[in-house]
The first five atom37 places (N, CA, C, CB, O) and aatype in JSON, in Angstrom:
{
  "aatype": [20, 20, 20, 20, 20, 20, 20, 20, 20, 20, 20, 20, 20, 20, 20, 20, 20, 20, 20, 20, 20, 20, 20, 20, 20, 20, 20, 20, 20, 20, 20, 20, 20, 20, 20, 20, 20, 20, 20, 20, 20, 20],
  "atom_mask": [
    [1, 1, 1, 1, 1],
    [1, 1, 1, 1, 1],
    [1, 1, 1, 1, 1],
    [1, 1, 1, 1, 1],
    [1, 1, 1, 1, 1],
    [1, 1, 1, 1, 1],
    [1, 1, 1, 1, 1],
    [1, 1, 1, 1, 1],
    [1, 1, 1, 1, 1],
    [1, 1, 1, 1, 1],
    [1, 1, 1, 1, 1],
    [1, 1, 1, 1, 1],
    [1, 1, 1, 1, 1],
    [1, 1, 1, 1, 1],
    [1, 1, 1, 1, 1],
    [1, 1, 1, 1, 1],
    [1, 1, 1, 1, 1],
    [1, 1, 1, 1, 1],
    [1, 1, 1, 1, 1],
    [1, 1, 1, 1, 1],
    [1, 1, 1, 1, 1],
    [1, 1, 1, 1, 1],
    [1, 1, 1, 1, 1],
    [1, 1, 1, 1, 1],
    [1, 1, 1, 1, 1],
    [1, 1, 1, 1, 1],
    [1, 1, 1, 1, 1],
    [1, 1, 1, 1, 1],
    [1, 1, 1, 1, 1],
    [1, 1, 1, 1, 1],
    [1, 1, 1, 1, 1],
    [1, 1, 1, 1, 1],
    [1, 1, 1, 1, 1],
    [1, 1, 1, 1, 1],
    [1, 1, 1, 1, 1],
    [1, 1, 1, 1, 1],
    [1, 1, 1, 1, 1],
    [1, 1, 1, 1, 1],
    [1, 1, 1, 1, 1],
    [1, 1, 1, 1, 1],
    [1, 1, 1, 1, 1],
    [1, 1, 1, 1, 1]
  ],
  "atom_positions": [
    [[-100.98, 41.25, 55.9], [-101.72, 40.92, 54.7], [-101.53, 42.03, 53.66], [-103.22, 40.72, 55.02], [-101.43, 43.21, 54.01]],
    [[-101.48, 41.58, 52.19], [-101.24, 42.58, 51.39], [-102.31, 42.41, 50.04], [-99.66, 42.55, 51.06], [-102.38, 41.4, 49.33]],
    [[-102.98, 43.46, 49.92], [-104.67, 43.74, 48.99], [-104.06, 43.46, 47.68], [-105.6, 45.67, 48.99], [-103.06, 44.11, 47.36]],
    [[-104.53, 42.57, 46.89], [-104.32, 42.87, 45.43], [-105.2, 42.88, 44.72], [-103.6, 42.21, 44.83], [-106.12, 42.33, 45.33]],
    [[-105.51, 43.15, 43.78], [-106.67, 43.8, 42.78], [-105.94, 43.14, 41.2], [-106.75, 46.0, 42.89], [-104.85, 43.17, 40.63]],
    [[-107.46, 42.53, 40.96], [-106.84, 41.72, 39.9], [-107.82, 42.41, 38.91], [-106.85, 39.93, 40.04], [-108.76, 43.1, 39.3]],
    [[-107.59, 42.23, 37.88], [-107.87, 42.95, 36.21], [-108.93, 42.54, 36.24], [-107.07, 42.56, 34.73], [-109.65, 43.32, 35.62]],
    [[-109.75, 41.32, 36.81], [-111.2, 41.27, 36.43], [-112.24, 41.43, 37.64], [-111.47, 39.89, 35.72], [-113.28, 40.83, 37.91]],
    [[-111.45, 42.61, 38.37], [-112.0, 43.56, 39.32], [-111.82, 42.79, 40.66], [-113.59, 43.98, 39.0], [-111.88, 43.58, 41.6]],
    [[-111.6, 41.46, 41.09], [-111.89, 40.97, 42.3], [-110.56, 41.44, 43.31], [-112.15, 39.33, 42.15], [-109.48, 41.64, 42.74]],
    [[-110.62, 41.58, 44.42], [-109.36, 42.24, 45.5], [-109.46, 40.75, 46.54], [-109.94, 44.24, 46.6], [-110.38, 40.14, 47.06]],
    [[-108.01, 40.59, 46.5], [-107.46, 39.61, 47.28], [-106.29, 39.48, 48.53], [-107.12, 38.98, 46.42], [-105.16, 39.83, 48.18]],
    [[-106.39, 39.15, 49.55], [-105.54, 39.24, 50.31], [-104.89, 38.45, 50.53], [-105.76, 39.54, 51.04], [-105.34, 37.31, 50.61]],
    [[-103.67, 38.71, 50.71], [-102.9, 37.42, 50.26], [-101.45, 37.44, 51.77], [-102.12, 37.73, 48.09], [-100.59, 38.21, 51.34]],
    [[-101.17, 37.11, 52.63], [-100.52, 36.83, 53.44], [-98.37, 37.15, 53.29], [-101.17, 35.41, 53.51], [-97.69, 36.74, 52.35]],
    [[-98.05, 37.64, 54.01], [-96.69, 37.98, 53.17], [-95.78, 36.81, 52.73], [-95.74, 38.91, 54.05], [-95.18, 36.8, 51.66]],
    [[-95.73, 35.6, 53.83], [-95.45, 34.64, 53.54], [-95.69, 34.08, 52.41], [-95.71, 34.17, 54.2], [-94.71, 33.38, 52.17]],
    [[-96.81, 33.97, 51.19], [-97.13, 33.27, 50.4], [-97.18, 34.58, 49.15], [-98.39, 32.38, 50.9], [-97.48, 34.29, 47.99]],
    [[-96.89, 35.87, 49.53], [-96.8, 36.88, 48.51], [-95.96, 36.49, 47.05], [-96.12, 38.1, 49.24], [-96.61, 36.39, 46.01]],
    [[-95.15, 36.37, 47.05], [-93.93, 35.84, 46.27], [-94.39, 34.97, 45.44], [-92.87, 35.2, 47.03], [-94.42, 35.31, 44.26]],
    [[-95.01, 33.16, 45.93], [-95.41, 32.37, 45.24], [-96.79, 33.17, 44.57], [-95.52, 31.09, 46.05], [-97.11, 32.93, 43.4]],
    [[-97.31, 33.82, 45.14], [-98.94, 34.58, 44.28], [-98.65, 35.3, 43.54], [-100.05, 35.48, 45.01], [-99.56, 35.83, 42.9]],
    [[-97.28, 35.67, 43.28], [-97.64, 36.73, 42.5], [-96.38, 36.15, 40.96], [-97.32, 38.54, 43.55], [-96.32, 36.64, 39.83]],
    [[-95.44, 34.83, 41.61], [-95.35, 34.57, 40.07], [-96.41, 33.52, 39.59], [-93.85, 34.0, 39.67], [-96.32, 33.29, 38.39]],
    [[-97.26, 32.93, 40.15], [-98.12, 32.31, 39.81], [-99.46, 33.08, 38.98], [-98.35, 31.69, 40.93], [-100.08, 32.59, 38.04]],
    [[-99.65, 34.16, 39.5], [-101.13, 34.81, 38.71], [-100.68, 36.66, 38.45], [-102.98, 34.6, 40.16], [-101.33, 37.64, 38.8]],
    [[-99.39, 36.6, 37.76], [-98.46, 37.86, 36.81], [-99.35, 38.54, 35.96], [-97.2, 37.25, 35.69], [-99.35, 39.77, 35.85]],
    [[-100.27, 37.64, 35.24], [-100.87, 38.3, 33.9], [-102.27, 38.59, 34.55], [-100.94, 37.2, 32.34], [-103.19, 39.16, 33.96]],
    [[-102.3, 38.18, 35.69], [-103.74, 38.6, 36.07], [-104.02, 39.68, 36.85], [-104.37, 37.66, 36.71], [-105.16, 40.13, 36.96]],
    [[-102.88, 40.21, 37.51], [-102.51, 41.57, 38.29], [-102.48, 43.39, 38.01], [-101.27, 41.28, 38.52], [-101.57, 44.09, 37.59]],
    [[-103.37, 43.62, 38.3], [-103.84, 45.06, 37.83], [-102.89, 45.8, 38.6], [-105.48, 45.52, 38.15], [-102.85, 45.85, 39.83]],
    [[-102.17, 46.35, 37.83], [-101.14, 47.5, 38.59], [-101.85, 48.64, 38.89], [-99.86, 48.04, 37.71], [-102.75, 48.94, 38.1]],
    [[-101.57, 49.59, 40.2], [-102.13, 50.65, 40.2], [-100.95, 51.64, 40.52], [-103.27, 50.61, 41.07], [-100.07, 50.99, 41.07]],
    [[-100.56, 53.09, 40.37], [-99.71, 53.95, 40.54], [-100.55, 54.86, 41.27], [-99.04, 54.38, 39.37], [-101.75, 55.05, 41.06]],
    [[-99.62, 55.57, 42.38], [-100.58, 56.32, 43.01], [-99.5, 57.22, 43.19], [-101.46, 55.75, 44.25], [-98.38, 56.75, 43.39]],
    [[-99.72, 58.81, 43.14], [-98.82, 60.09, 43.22], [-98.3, 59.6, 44.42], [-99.52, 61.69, 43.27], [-98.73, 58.76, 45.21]],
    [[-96.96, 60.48, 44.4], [-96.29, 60.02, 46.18], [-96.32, 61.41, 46.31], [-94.42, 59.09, 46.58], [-96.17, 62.16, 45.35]],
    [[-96.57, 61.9, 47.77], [-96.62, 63.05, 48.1], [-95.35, 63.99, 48.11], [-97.16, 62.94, 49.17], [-94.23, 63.64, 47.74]],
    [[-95.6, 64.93, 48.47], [-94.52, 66.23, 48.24], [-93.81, 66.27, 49.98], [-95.62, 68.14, 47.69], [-94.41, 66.42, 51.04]],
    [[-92.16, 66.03, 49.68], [-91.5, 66.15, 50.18], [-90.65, 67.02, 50.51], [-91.35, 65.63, 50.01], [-90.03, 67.8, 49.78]],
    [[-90.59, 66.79, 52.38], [-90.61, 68.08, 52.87], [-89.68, 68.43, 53.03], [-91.14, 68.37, 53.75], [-88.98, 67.63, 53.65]],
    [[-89.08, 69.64, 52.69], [-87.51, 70.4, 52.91], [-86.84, 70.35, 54.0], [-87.47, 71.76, 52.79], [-85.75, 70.9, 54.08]]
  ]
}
């Protein structure tokens, strides 16, 4: 299952199988989030 968080705050889980169709279906409704990637190790 994969969490998505939509712009008018609600979080949805959505199955990987059906990921693809959910996400060109509801594009403008999808709150992007960026999160630092950690420090990589030598």
């Amino acid at each position: 299952m994969f969490t998505v968080k939509l712009k008018n705050g609600e979080t949805v889980q959505v199955p990987l199988e059906e990921l693809e169709e959910f996400l060109e279906k509801n594009r403008e409704q999808i709150q992007e989030q960026h999160k630092p990637m950690g420090k990589r190790r030598t």
